[in-house]
C-alpha positions as CSV (number, residue, x, y, z in Angstrom):
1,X,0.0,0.0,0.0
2,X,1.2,3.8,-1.3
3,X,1.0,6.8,1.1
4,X,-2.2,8.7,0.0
5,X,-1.8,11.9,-2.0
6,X,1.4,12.8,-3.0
7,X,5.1,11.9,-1.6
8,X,8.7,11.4,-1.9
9,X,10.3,8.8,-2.2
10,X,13.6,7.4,-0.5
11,X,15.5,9.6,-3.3
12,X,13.2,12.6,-2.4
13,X,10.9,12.7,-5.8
14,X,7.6,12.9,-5.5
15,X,5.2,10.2,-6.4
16,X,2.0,9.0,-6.3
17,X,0.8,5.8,-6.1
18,X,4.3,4.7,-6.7
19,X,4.7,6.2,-9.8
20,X,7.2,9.0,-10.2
21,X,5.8,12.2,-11.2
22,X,8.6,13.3,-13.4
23,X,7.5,9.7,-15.4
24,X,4.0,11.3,-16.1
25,X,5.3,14.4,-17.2
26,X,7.8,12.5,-20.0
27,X,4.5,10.6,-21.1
28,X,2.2,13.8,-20.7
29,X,3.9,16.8,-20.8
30,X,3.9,20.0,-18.8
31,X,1.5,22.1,-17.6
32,X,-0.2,19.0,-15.9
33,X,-3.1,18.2,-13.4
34,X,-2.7,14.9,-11.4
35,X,-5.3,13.8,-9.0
36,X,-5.1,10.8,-6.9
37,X,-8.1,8.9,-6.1
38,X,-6.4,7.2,-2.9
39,X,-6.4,10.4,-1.4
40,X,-10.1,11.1,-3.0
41,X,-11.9,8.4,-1.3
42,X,-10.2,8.6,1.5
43,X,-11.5,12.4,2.5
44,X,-14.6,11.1,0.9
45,X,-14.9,8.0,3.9
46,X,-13.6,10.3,6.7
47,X,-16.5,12.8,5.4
48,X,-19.0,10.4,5.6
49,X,-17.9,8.5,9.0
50,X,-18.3,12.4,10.3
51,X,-22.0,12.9,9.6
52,X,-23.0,8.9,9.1
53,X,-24.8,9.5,12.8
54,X,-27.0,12.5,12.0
55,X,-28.0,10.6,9.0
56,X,-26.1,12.4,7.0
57,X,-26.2,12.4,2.8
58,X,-23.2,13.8,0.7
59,X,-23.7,15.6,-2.2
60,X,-20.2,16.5,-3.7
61,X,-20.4,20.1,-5.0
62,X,-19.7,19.8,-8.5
63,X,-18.5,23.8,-8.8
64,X,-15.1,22.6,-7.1
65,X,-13.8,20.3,-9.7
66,X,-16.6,19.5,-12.9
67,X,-14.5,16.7,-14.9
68,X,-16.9,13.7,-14.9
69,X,-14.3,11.2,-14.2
70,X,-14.2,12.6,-10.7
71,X,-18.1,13.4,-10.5
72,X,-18.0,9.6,-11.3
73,X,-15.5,8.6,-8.8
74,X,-17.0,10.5,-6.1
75,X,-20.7,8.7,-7.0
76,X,-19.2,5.0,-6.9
77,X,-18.3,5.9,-3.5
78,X,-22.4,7.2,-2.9
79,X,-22.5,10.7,-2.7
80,X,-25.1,12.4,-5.0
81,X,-24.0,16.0,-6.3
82,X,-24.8,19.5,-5.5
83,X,-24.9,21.5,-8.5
84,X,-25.1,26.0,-9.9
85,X,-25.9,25.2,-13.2
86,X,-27.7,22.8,-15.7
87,X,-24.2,22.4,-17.6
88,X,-23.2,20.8,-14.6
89,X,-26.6,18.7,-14.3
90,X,-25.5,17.5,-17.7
91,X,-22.1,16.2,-16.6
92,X,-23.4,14.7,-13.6
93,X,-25.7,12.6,-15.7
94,X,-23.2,11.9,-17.9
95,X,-21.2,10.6,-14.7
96,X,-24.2,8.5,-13.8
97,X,-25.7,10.2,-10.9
98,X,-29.2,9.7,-11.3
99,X,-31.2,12.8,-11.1
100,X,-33.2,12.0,-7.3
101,X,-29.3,12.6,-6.2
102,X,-29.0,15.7,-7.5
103,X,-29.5,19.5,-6.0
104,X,-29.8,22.2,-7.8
105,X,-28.5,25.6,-5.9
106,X,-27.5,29.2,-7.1
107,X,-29.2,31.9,-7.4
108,X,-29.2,32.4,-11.0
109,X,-31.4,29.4,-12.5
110,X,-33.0,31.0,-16.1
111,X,-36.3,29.6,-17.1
112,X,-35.0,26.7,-19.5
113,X,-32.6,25.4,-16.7
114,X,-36.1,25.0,-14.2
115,X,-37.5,23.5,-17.1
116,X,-34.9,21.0,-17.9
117,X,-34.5,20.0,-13.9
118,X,-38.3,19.5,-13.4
119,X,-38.5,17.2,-16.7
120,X,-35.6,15.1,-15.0
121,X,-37.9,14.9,-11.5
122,X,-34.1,16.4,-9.6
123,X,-34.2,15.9,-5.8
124,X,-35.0,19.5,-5.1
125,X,-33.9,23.2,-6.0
126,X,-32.6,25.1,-3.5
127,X,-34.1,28.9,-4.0
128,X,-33.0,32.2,-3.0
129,X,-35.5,34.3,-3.5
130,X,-39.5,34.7,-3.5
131,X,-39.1,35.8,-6.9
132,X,-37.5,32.7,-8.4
133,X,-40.2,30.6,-6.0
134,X,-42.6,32.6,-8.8
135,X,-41.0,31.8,-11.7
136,X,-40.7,28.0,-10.7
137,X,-43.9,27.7,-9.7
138,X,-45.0,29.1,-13.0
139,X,-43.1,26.5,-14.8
140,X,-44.3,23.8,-13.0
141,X,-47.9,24.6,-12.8
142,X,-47.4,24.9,-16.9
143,X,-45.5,21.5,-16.6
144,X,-47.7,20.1,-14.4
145,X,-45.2,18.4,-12.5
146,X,-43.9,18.8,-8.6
147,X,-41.1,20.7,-7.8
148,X,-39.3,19.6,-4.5
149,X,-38.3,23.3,-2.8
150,X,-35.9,24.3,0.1
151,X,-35.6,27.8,0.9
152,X,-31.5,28.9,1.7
153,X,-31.9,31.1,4.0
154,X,-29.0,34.3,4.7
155,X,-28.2,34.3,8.5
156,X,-26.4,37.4,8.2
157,X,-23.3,36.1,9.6
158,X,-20.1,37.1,8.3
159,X,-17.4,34.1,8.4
160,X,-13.9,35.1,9.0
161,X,-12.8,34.4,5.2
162,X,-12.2,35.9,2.0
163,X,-14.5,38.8,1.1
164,X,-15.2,36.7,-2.7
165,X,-16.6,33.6,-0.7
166,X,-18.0,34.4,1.4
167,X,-21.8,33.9,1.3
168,X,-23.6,34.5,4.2
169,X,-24.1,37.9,4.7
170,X,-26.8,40.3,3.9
171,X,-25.2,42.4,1.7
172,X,-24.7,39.1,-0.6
173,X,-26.6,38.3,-3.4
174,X,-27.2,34.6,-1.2
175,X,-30.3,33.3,0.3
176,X,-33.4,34.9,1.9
177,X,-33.8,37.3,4.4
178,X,-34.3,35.4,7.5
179,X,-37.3,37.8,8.4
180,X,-39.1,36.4,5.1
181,X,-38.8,32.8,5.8
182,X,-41.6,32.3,7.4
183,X,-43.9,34.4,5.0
184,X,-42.1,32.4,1.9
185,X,-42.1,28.5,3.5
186,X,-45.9,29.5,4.3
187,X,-46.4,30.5,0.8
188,X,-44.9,26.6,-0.7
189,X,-47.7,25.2,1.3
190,X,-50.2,27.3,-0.5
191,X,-49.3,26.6,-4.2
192,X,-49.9,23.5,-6.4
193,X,-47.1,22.1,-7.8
194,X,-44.9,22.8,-5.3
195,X,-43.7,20.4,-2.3
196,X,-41.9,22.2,0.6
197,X,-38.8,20.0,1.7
198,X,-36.9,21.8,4.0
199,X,-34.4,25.0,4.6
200,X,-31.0,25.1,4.0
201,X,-28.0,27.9,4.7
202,X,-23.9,27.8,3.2
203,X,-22.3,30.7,4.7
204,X,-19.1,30.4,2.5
205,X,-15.8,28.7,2.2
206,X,-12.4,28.2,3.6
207,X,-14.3,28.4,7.0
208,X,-11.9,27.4,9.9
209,X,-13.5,28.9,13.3
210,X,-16.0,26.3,13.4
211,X,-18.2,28.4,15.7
212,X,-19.5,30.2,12.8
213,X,-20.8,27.2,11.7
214,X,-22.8,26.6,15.0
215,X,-24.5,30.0,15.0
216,X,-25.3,29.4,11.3
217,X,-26.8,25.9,12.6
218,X,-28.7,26.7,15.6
219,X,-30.4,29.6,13.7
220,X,-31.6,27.0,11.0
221,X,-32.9,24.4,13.3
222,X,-34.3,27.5,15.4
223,X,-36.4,28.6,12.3
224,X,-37.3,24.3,11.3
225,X,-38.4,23.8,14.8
226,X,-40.3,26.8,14.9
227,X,-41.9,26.2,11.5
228,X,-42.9,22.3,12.8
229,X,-44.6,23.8,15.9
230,X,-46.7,25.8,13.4
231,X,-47.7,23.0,11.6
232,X,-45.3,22.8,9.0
233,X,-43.9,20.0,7.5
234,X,-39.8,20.5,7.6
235,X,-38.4,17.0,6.6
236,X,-34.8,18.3,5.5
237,X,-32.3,20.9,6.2
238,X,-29.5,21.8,3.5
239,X,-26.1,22.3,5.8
240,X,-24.4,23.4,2.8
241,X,-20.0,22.9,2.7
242,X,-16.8,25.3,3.8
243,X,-14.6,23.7,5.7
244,X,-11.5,25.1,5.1
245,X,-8.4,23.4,4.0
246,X,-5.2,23.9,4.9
247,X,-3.1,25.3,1.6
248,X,-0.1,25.6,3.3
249,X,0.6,22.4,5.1
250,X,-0.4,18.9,4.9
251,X,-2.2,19.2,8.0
252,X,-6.0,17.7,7.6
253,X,-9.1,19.6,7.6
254,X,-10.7,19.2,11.0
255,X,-13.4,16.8,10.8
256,X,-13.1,15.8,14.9
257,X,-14.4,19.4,14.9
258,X,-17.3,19.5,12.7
259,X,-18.3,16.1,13.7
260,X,-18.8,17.4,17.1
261,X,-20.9,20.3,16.2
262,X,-23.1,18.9,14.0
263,X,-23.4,16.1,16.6
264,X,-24.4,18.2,19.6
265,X,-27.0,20.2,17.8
266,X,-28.4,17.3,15.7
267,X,-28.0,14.2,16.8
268,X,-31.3,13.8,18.8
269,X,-33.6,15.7,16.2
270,X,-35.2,14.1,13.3
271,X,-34.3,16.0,10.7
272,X,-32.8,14.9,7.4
273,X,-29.8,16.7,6.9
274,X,-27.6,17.2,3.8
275,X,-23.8,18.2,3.1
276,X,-22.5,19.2,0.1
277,X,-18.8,19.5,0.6
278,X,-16.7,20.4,-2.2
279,X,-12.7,21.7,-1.5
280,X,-12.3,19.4,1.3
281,X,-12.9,16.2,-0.6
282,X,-11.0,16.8,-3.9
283,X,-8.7,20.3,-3.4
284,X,-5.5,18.3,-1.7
285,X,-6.0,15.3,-4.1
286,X,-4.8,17.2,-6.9
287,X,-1.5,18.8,-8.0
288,X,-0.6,21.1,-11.2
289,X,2.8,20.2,-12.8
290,X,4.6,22.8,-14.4
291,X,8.1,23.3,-16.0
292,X,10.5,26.4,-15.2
293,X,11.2,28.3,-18.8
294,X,13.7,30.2,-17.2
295,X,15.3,32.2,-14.5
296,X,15.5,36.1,-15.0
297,X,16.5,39.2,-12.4
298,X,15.5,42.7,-12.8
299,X,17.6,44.9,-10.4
300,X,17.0,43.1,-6.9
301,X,13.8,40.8,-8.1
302,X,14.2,36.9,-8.9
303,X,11.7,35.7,-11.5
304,X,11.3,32.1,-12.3
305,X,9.2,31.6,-14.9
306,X,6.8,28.5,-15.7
307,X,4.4,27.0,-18.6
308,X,2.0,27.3,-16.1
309,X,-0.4,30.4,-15.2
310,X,-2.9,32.5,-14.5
311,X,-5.5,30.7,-17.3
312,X,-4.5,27.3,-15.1
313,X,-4.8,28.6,-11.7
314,X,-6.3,31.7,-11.3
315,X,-6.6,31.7,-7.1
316,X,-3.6,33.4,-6.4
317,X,-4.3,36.6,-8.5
318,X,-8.0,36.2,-7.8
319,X,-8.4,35.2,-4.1
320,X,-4.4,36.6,-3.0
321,X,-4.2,32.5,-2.3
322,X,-1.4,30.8,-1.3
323,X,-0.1,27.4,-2.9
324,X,2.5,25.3,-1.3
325,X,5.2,25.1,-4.5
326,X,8.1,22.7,-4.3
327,X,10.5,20.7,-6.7
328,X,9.5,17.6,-8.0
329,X,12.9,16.4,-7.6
330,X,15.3,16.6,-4.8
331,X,17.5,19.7,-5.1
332,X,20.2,21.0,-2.5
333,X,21.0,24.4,-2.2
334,X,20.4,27.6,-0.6
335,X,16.4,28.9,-0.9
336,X,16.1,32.5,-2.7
337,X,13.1,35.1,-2.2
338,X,11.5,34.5,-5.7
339,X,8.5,35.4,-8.1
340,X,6.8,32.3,-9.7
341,X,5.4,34.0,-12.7
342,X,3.4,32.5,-16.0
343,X,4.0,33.7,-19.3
344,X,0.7,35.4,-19.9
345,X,1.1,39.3,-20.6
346,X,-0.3,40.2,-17.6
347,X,1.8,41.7,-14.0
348,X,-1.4,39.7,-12.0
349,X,-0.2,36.2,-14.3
350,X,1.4,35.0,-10.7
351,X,1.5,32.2,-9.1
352,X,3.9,32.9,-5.8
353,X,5.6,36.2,-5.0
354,X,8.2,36.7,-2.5
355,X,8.5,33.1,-1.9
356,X,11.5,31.0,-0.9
357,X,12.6,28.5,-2.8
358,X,15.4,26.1,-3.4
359,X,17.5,27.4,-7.4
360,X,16.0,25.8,-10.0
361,X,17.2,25.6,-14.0
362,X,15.3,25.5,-16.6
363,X,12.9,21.8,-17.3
364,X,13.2,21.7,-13.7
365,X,9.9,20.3,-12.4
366,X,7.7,22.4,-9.6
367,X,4.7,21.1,-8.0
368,X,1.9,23.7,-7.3
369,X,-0.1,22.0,-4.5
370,X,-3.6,21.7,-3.6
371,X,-5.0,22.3,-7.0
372,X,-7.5,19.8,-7.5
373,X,-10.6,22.3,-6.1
374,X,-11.4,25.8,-8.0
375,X,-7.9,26.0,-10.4
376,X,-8.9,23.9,-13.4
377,X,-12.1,24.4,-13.2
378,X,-11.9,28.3,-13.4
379,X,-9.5,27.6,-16.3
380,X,-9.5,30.0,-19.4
381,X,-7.9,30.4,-23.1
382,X,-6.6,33.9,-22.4
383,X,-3.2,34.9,-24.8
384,X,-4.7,32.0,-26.8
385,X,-3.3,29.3,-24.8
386,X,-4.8,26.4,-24.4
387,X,-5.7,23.8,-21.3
388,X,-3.4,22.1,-19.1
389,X,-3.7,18.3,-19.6
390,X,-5.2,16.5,-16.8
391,X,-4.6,12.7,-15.4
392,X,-6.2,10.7,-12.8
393,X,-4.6,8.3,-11.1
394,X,-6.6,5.0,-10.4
395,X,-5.3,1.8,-8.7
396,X,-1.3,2.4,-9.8
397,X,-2.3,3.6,-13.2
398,X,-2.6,7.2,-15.1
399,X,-5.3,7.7,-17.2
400,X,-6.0,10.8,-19.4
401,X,-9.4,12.3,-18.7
402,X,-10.0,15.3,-20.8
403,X,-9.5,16.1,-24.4
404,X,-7.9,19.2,-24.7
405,X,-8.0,21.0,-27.9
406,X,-5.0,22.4,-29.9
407,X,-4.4,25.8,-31.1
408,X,-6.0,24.6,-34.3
409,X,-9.4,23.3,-32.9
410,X,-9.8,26.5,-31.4
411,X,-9.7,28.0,-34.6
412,X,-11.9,25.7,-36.5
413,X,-15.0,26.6,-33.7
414,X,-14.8,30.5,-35.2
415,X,-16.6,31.2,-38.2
416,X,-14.3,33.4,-40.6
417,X,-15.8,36.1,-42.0
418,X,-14.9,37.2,-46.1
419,X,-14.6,41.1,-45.7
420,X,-14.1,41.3,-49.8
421,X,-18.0,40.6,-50.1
């Protein structure tokens, strides 16, 4: 048996599943996304021993990482999917998770995208406002067919994370007011067509002072129990994701934590409850690969510039994140204050700045860590480059997952106009 994720070796190169990265990079090339599906299942089983006692379903949120092959992976293992758009409905089906699996969240859901999720009889949307409530409900009335409803409600609670994730606050575009939940779950009682299944509430990502997730928690079963004593029926509450991961370290997210928590303020009530955890299952299982182009020095700055960049991992210009960045082989030597740059034409196309590392030459391999959760998925073609492969790694062997198209394709999908007509 292999350490999960990725490690070195007694000649310190990194592997995974006992085969050397620098290996896959002769047969794949550079830039390069590796995920390991040892590490995968195993967050995935801690995940589920966490809320197995509060009868707890998964739903992977899809928005992390969309490839199908890990959609796919993450549904052999049971979890159903938590989904933002009917593109991503489409890719879970094509992964095989059947429809009564699925959730449909975000605020954002157009008329054809109801449509389509009613036809397919999904598990239920999860609506943010009164107004979309309408525009379902008209649908489905037209459709004739049941639409399964939980209202996300906004707690007005204001993690300690990034400003860009975070969701829970009122001046978000997230959720209901928590004044108009009782107007609103009143109102799915009253219409045909509709079938009232629960509440819900995600107050954002990277959360790591768990006692925002308690005051977010208590305040939804505070509003269910209330509802229930009313005479409401309140089956299921949506508990949403965020548990934060740890970018620099290998240190594990803290599931002892969040088991508690959930525990103490569930564990006797009767609620169905649902997760839909996304970073925390797939983000350290996944690495991007890149090659050093060069070294170059502009008065007192070091730049080492990479095939990699800001189109394959946008976080660090984006969110100011921080990725762990090491060589993929061994090397000895004295670590300089650097810039890890990309080639785009951009001062933002960064990956690190001001970081130590080890001198490199170029073809040297680096490893950017803790890329398989919002960094291919957030991908672009900007300066006309195109994707990064990516691999998955399945019982000791690679296998290519994604097509990725060539200058040329790209090309061929624009329609070239004659100007001399």
């Amino acid at each position: 048996m292999f350490p999960k994720g990725f490690y070195r070796d007694e000649n310190g190169e990194l592997n995974v599943q006992g085969i050397k990265v620098s290996v896959l990079t002769e047969k794949y090339g550079t830039p390069l996304f590796i995920y390991d599906t040892g590490l995968m299942k195993e967050r995935y089983e801690v995940f589920l021993n966490t809320v197995k006692n509060v009868k707890g379903n998964i739903h992977y949120a899809v928005k992390a990482n969309d490839s199908v092959n890990i959609i796919k992976f993450f549904g052999k293992l049971g979890a159903g999917a938590d989904i933002v758009s009917i593109g991503e409905f489409h890719k879970c089906i094509a992964a095989g998770i059947t429809p009564d699996k699925i959730i449909f969240s975000g605020v954002g859901k157009d008329k054809y995208e109801i449509e389509t999720a009613l036809k397919h009889n999904i598990l239920q949307f999860n609506i943010e406002s009164e107004e979309e409530l309408n525009d379902i409900y008209i649908i489905a009335s037209k459709l004739r067919l049941t639409a399964n409803i939980c209202l996300r409600i906004n707690p007005d609670i204001a993690p300690d994370t990034h400003k860009k994730i975070s969701t829970g606050e009122k001046e978000t575009k997230f959720g209901i007011d928590t004044e108009k939940i009782t107007s609103v779950y009143k109102k799915l009682h009253e219409l045909d067509y509709i079938n009232p299944v629960g509440l819900g509430v995600h107050i954002g990502s990277q959360i790591f002072d768990f006692r925002f997730f308690e005051k977010a928690y208590l305040n939804l079963k505070s509003i269910a129990d209330s509802l229930k004593i009313n005479g409401y029926k309140v089956p299921t509450l949506d508990l949403g994701g965020g548990i934060g991961i740890h970018y620099d370290s290998n240190k594990k997210p803290d599931f002892v934590a969040y088991k508690k928590i959930i525990s103490d303020i569930f564990l006797k009530s009767d609620y169905q409850l649902s997760f839909e955890p996304g970073r925390c299952l797939i983000a350290e299982a996944g690495v991007l690969i890149t090659k050093v182009i060069r070294n170059k020095k502009n008065k007192d700055k070091n730049f080492i510039i990479i095939d990699a960049a800001m189109n394959n991992l946008i976080r660090p210009t984006l969110y100011d994140a921080y990725h762990k960045i090491e060589t993929v082989k061994n090397k000895k030597g004295q670590a300089i204050l650097v810039d890890i740059v990309g080639p785009i034409c951009e001062t933002g196309d960064f990956i690190a700045l001001n970081r130590e590392l080890v001198k490199v030459l170029s073809d040297d391999l680096l490893a950017i860590r803790t890329t398989g959760a919002y960094a291919s998925v957030m991908r672009s073609n900007y300066n006309s480059r195109v994707d990064a492969l990516e691999i998955l790694i399945f019982n000791g062997k690679s296998y290519k997952i994604k097509q990725i198209d060539t200058i040329q394709d790209t090309i061929l999908k624009e329609k070239i106009l004659d100007f001399n007509s």
